[in-house]
C-alpha positions as CSV (number, residue, x, y, z in Angstrom):
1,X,-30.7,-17.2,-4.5
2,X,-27.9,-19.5,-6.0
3,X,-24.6,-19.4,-4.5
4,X,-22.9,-21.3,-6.8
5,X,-20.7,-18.5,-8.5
6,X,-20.1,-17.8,-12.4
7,X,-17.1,-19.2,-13.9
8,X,-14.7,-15.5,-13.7
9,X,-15.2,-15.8,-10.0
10,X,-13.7,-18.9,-9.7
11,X,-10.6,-17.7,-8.1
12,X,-12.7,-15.7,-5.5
13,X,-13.3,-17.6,-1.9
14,X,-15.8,-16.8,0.6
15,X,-13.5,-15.5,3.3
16,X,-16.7,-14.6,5.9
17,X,-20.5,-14.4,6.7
18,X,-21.6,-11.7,9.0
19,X,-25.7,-11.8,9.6
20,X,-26.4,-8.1,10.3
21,X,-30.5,-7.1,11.1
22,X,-31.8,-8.1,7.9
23,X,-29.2,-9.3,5.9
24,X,-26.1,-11.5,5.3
25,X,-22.9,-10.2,4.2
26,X,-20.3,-12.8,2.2
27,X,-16.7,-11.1,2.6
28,X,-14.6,-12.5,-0.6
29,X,-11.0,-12.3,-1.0
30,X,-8.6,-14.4,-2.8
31,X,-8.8,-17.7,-3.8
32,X,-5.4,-19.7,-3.5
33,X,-3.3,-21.0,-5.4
34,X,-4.3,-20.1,-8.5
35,X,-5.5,-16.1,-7.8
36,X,-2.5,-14.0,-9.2
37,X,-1.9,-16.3,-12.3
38,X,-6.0,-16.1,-13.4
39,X,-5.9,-12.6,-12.5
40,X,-2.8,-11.5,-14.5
41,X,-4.5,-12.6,-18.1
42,X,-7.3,-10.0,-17.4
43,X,-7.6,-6.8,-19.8
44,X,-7.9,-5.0,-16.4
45,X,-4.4,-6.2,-15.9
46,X,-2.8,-5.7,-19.1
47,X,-4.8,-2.3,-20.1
48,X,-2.4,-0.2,-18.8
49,X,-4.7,1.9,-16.9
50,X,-4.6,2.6,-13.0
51,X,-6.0,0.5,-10.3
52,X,-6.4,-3.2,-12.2
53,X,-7.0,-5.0,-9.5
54,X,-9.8,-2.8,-8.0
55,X,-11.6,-2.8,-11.7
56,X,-11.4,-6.1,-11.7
57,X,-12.8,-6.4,-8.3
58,X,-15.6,-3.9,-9.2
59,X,-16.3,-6.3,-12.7
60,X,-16.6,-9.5,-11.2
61,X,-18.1,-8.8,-7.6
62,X,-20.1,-6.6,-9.1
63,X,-21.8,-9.4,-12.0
64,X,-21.7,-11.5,-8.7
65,X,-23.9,-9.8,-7.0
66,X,-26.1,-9.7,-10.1
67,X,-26.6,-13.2,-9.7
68,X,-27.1,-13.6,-6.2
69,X,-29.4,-10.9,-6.2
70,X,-27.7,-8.5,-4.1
71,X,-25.3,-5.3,-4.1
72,X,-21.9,-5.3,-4.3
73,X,-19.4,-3.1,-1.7
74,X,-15.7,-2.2,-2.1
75,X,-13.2,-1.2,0.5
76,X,-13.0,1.6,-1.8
77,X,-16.8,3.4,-1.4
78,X,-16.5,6.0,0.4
79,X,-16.2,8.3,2.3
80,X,-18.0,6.9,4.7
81,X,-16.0,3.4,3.9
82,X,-17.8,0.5,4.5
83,X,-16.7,-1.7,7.9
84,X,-14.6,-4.5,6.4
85,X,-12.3,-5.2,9.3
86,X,-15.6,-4.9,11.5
87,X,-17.3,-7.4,9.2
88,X,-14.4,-9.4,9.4
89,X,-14.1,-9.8,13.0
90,X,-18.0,-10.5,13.2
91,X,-17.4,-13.4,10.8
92,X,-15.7,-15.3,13.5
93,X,-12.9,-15.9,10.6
94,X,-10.5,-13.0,11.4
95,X,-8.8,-11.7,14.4
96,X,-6.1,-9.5,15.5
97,X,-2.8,-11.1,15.5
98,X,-0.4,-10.3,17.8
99,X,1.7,-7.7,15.9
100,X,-2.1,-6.0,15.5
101,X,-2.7,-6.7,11.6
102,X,-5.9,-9.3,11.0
103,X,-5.2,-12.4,10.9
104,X,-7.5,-14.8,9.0
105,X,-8.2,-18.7,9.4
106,X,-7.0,-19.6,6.0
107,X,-5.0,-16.6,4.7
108,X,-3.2,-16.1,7.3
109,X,-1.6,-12.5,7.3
110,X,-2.0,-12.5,4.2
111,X,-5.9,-11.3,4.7
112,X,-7.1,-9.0,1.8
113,X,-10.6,-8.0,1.2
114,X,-11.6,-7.7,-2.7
115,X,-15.6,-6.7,-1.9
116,X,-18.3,-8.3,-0.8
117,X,-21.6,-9.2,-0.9
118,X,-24.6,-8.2,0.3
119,X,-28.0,-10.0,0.0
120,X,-31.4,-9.1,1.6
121,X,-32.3,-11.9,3.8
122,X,-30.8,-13.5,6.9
123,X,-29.0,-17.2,6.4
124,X,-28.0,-19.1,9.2
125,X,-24.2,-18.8,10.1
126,X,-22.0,-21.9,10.1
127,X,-19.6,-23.0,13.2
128,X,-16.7,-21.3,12.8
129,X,-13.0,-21.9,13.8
130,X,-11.2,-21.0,17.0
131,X,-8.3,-18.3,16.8
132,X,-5.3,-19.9,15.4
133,X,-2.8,-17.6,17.4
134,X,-3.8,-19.4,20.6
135,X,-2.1,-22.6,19.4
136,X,0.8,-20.8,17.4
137,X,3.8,-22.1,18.7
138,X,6.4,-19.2,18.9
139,X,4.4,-16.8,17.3
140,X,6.9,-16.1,14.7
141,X,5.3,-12.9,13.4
142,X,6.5,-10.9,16.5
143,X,10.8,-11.2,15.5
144,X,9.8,-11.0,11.8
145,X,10.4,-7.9,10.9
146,X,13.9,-6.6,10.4
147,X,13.7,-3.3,12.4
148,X,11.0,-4.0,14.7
149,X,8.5,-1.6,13.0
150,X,5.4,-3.3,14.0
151,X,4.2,-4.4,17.6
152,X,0.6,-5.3,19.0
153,X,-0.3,-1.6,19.8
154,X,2.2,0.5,17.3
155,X,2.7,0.6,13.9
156,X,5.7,3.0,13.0
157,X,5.2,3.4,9.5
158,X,8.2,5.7,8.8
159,X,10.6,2.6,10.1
160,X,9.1,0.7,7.5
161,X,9.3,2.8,4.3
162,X,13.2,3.9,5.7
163,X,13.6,0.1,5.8
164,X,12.0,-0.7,2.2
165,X,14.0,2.5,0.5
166,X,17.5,0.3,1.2
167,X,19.3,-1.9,-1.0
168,X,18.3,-4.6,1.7
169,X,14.6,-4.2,1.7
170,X,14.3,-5.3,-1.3
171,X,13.0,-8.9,0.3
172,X,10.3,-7.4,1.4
173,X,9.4,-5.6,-1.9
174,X,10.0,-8.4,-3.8
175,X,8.5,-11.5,-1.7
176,X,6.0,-9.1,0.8
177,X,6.2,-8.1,4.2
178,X,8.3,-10.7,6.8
179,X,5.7,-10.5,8.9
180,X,3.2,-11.6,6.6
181,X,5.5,-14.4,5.5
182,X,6.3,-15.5,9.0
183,X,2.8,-16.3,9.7
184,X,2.5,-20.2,9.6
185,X,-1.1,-20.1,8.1
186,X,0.6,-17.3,5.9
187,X,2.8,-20.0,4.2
188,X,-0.1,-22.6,3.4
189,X,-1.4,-20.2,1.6
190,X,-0.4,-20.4,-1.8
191,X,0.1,-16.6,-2.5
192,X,3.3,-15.8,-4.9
193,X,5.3,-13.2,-5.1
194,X,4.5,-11.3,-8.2
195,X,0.7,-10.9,-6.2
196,X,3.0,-9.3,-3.2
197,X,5.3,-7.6,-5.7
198,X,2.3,-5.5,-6.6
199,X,0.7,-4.4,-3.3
200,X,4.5,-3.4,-1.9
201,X,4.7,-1.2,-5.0
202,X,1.5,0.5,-4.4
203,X,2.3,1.2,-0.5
204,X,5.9,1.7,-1.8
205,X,5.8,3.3,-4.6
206,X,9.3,4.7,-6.3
């Protein structure tokens, strides 16, 4: 098995390895900077039709795993879905932040999932880092938000849409959740705001 991707998965990173029984898992999610801009010239993008980024997702993750020789899985299978945020935490790349949403080693809060991987043999796991919200100084992500509606054990998700519907939410529609943003890994990231523009919209939608 070669893991040296084709060339349309270039702006895909390996985000996690879990070794589960008898195979190994890759996680992929976005690769920054660079994702959003390679993304948006796709004919998934510009087709008009529903759910572009998931196509795409389902197109390239799925030739990936064509040439690794494995299957590809989507958040989306299901129902039963498959265990991302499981996998995630297994990885030893992902924890839960303070304000409870996953936080990863190199995206932050800004931790999205586009499929992954699965290949029929067990690979040896490399080290992996330590939890960066041990060493956060301040932990800004806990006075991000601008009506509290998101604590370590309590997500009020009605706070949050009231929030987003005013004239002064549009911040967070246009540039992505504070929270997110607030995340010092979150803004090494490279992630722009048209990429958040579009996920508000679809757990916002007007």
């Amino acid at each position: 098995m070669s893991l040296i991707p084709p060339p349309e998965t270039a702006q895909l990173e390996l985000f996690g390895i879990v070794r589960e029984e008898d195979r190994t898992i890759y996680l992929l999610g976005p690769h920054e900077p660079g994702f959003w801009q390679a993304f948006s010239t796709t004919p998934e993008y510009n087709d008009g039709a529903p759910d572009p980024l998931d196509r795409w997702s389902k197109r390239v993750i799925g030739t990936l795993a064509l040439s690794w020789g494995g299957r590809a899985i989507f958040p989306s299978d299901g129902p039963p879905y498959p265990p991302f945020l499981d996998w995630a935490k297994k990885s030893g790349r992902a924890w839960i932040s303070p304000v409870g949403l996953m936080v990863h080693d190199v995206a932050g809060l800004w931790l999205s999932f586009r499929g992954a991987v699965e290949v029929p043999e067990t690979l040896a796991l490399p080290q992996q880092p330590g939890k960066p919200c041990d060493t956060c100084a301040g932990q800004p992500c806990q006075s991000a938000c601008p009506v509290n509606a998101m604590s370590a054990d309590n997500y009020d998700v009605g706070k949050c849409h009231d929030w987003l519907n005013q004239p002064r939410g549009v911040d967070c529609m246009q540039q992505g959740c504070a929270i997110r943003r607030a995340c010092p890994i979150s803004r090494t990231y490279g992630r722009v705001e048209a990429q958040s523009a579009f996920h508000m919209k679809a757990f916002h939608p007007k």
